[in-house]
N, C-alpha and C positions, 0 to 999 in steps of 0.2 A: 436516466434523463439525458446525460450525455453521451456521444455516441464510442467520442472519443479516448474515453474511460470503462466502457461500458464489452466494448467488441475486444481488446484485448482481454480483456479480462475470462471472456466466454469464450474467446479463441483458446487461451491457456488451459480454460477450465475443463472445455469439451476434449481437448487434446490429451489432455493427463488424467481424464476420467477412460477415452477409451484404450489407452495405453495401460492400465493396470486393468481393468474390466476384461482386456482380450489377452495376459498377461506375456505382454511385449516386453521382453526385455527382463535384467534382473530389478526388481524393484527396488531395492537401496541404492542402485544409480541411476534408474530412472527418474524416479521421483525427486532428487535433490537437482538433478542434470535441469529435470524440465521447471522447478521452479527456481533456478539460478540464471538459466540461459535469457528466459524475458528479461527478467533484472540486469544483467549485463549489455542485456540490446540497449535497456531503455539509458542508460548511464554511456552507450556507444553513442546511442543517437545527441543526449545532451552535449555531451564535449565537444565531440567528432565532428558528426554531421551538421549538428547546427550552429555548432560554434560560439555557444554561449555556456554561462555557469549555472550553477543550483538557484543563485537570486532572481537570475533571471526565469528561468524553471518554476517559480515562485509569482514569478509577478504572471505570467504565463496561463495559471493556473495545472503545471504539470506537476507539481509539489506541493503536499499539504505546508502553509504559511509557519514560517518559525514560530517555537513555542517556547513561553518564558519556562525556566526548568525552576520548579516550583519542589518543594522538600514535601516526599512525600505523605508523611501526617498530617499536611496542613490540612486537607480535605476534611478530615475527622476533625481539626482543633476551628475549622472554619464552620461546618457545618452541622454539628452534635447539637440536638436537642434545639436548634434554630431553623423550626418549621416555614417561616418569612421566608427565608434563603432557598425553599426548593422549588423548582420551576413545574409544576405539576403535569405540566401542560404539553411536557417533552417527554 
């Protein structure tokens, strides 16, 4: 849907697909080089270039939105045997 999530993503994908496809390079440095390096761009570009933080990043829409850190069995102790609770529809 978005284009702005959408083209890096395929940019990366088509890049590091035909980098091991045409076996460019050794692949235990390839493969970690090319998915580390987006991720450092993009944490360049928040700080650096645009001169804001993660919150910001957040309100943005460049960051999935802070998540309450929730104990993981709850899932099971929330929703066991409580058929109401599941959203079928998802």
């Amino acid at each position: 849907e978005d284009p702005k999530q959408f083209l890096p993503a395929a940019l990366v994908g088509v890049t590091l697909y035909f980098t091991k496809a045409m076996h460019i390079g050794n692949p235990a440095i390839m493969i970690p080089t090319m998915l580390l390096v987006p991720l450092a761009a993009f944490y360049f570009y928040i700080f650096v270039v645009a001169g804001s933080d993660l919150s910001e990043a957040r309100e943005n829409e460049l960051m999935f939105p802070d998540m309450e850190n929730v104990d993981f069995w709850r899932i099971w102790l929330d929703g066991l045997g409580r058929h109401d609770k599941i959203n079928f529809k998802a």
